[in-house]
N, C-alpha and C positions, 0 to 999 in steps of 0.2 A: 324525562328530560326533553328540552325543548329543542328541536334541531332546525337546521336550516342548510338548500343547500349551498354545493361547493361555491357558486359564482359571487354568494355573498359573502364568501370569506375573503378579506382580504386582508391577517394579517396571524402569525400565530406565535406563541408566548417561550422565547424558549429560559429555562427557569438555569439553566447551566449549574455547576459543580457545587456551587453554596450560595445559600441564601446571608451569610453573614458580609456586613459592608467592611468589615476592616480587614477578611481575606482577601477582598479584590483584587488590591493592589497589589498582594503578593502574586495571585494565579497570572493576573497581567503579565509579571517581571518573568516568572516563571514559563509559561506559554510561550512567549516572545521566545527567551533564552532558547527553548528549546525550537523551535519555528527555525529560528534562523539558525542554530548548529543542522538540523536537517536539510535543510534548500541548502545550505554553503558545502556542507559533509556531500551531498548528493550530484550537485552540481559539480562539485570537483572532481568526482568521480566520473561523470561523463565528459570532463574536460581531459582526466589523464588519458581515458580510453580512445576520443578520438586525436589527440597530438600525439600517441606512442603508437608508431605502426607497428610495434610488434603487441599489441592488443587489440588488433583487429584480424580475430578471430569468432567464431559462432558464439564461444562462451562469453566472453567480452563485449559481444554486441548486443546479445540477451540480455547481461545486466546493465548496460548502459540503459535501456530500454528500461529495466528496473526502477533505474534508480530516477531517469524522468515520471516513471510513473510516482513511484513513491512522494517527489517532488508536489506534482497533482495532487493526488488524495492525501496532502496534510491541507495544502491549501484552499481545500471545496470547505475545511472546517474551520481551521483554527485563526486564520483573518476575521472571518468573522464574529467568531466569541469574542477576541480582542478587542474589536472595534464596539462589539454590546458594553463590554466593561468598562470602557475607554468612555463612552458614552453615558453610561449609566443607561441602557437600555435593555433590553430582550425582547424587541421585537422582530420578527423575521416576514417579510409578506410572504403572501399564497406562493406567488409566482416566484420569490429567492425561496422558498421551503422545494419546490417541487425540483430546482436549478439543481439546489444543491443534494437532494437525493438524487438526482441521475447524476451528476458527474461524480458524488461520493461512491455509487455501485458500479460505474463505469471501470474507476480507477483500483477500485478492490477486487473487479473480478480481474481486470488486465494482471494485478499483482499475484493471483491465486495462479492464473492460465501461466504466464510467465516463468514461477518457480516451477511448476507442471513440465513448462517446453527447456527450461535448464536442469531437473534431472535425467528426459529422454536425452539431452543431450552429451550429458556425463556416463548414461550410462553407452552411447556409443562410442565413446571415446576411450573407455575403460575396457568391455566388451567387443568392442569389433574396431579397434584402432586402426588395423590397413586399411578400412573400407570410414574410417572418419571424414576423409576431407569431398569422400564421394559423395555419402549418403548427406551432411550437413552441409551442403554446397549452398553458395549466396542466396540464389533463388529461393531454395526450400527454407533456409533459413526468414527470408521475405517473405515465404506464405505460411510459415507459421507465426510469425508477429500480428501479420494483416488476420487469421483465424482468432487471434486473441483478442483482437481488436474489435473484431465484427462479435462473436460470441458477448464480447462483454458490452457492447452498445447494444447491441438486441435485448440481453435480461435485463439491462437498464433501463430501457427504455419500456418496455413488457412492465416491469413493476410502476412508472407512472403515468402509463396508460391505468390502468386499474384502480390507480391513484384519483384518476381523475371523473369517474363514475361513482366515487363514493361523496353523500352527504353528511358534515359535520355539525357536532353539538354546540352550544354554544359556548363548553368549556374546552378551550383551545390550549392549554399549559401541556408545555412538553418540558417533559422531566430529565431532559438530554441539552447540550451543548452544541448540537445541530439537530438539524430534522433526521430521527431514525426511523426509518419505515415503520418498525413492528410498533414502534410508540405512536406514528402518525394515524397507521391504521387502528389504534385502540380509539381513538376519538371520535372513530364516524359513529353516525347514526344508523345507517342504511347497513345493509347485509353486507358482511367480509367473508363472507364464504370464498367467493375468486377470491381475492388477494390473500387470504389466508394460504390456499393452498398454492398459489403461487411462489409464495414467501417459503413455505415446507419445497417444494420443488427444485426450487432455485437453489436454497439450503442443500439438497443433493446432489444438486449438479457443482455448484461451485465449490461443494463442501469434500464430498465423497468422492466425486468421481476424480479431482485431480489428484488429491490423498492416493486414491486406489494405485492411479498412477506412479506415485512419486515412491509408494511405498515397495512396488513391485519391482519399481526400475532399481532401487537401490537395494531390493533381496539379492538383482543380480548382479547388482555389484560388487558386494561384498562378496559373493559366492566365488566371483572372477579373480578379486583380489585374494582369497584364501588361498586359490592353486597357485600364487605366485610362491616358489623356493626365496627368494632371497627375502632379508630384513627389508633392504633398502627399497628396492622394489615393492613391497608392501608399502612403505611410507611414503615414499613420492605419490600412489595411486589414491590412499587416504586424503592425501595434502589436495589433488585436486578436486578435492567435494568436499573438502570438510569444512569453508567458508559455507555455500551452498545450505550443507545440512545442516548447519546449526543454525540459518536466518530460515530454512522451513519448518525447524522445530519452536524459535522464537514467533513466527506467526502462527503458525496452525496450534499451538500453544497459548498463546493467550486469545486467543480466537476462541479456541474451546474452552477457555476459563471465564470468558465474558459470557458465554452462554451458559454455562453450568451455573456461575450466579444470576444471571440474569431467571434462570428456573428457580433457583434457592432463596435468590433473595425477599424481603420481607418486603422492601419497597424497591422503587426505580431510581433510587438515588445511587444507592450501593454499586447496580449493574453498571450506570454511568460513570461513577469514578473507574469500576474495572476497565470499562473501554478502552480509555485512555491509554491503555497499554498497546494495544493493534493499531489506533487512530492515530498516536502521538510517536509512542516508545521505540514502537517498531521500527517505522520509518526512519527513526534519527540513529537508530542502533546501528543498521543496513550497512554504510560506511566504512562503520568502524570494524565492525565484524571483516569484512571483505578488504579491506587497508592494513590490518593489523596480519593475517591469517594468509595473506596473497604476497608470495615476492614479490610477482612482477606489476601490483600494483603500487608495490612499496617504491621501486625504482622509479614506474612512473610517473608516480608523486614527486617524488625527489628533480626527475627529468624538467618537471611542469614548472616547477617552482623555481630551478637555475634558470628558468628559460625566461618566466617571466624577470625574475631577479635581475635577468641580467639586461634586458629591453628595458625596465625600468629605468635603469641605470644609467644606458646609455641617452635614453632620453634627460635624464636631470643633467647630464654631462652636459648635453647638445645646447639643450635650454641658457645653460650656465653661462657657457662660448658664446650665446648671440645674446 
């Protein structure tokens, strides 16, 4: 195959979820729908958290921080598919393929490190509750945000560097709805040995190691919770994780199902639609799961929404009178 390198590429093919023209316009209405229930679901969610001061605590500032991430990593993807569709296009340049691989690994490892720093943090709360407001103090709580931050713009950044040392073929069609690494790296010509092993690496460290974490923190949780005598006392301690561990069994969940097909599958189309579940799903589910399953972001909600209601109001009043 004829190769050439990276500096002459300046544009790559992305082929997105179907090749037929008279689904587009459904995926468009579809995408969209779901785009904007995530940004409005996510953004609300950091709006109850910072007007309710009695959710301005560690856990609450962790997901706030969630759910702007979340916000991010739909938007590094699916603006842009819509706008291919909307266009009749699929093409992406060098320079938006590379954009949007670092800020789509930026924003998935921030989400992975995250769910990581909000089980240590349940499990202090559950586990060592007189000593909660010591050990999760503002500061530390700031430099484990700033660690997740830094960690996940370093691998981000590390995969395209690596990126940018490989030469490609002349067949540039990616079989994905954005630029996905392991599909970018199957294109080059040049040796992927780095970036291969990179991409396995990385895979362990964002994969495993916060897993390791989350899984361990919450052996001890449960364990905590068992010595509790009463019913009630059991439930209340469940209720504050059970939002929590049911949005890290939905990501680490279909995370692991996108890769299980993504090895199973017969072609790259299949893997693609599974993604959409961690890329798309996840993100817009995050919300609800946490608005549904959380009093006091139910109240919140409720708070936000009189509050604005009623500013509203008074402004159409004001308006009215002059």
């Amino acid at each position: 195959m004829e190769g050439r390198n990276q500096t002459h590429v300046t544009e790559f093919i992305l082929l997105g979820l179907s090749d037929q023209g008279e689904q587009q316009s459904l995926l468009f209405w579809v995408f969209l729908s779901m785009y904007l229930v995530t940004f409005i679901g996510n953004l609300l969610m950091i709006l109850t958290i910072i007007t309710d001061s009695r959710l301005h605590t560690p856990m609450y500032f962790f997901l706030s921080n969630l759910s702007f991430s979340d916000i991010c990593f739909t938007s590094t993807t699916v603006p842009k598919m819509l706008l291919n569709i909307q266009t009749q296009s699929k093409v992406i340049t060098y320079e938006g393929c590379l954009s949007q691989m670092y800020f789509f690994m930026v924003f998935a490892g921030l989400d992975t490190f995250l769910l990581t720093v909000m089980a240590y943090d349940r499990f202090v709360a559950i586990c060592q509750p007189l000593h909660y407001m010591v050990i999760m103090n503002p500061k530390f709580c700031v430099i484990l945000l700033l660690v997740c931050w830094l960690l996940s713009i370093f691998n981000s950044l590390l995969h395209d560097l690596l990126i940018l040392r490989l030469s490609f073929c002349t067949d540039l069609e990616i079989y994905h709805f954005f630029c996905e690494v392991k599909q970018v790296i199957q294109l080059a010509c040049s040796d992927t040995f780095l970036n291969d092993l990179g991409t396995y690496l990385a895979s362990g460290f964002l994969g495993g190691f916060p897993l390791t974490v989350i899984l361990s923190s919450y052996s001890r949780i449960v364990t905590s919770i068992l010595r509790i005598s009463s019913v009630r006392g059991k439930y209340k301690a469940f209720s504050t994780c059970g939002s929590h561990l049911s949005v890290v069994f939905l990501f680490y969940g279909t995370s692991l199902g996108v890769y299980l097909s993504s090895a199973a599958a017969q072609n790259s189309r299949e893997s693609t639609i599974a993604s959409v579940m961690y890329t798309v799903v996840t993100p817009m589910l995050n919300p609800f799961i946490y608005g549904l399953r959380n009093r006091d972001i139910k109240q919140g909600l409720r708070k936000l929404f009189s509050r604005e209601t009623f500013s509203a109001y008074r402004i159409l009043c004001f308006r009215m009178k002059t």
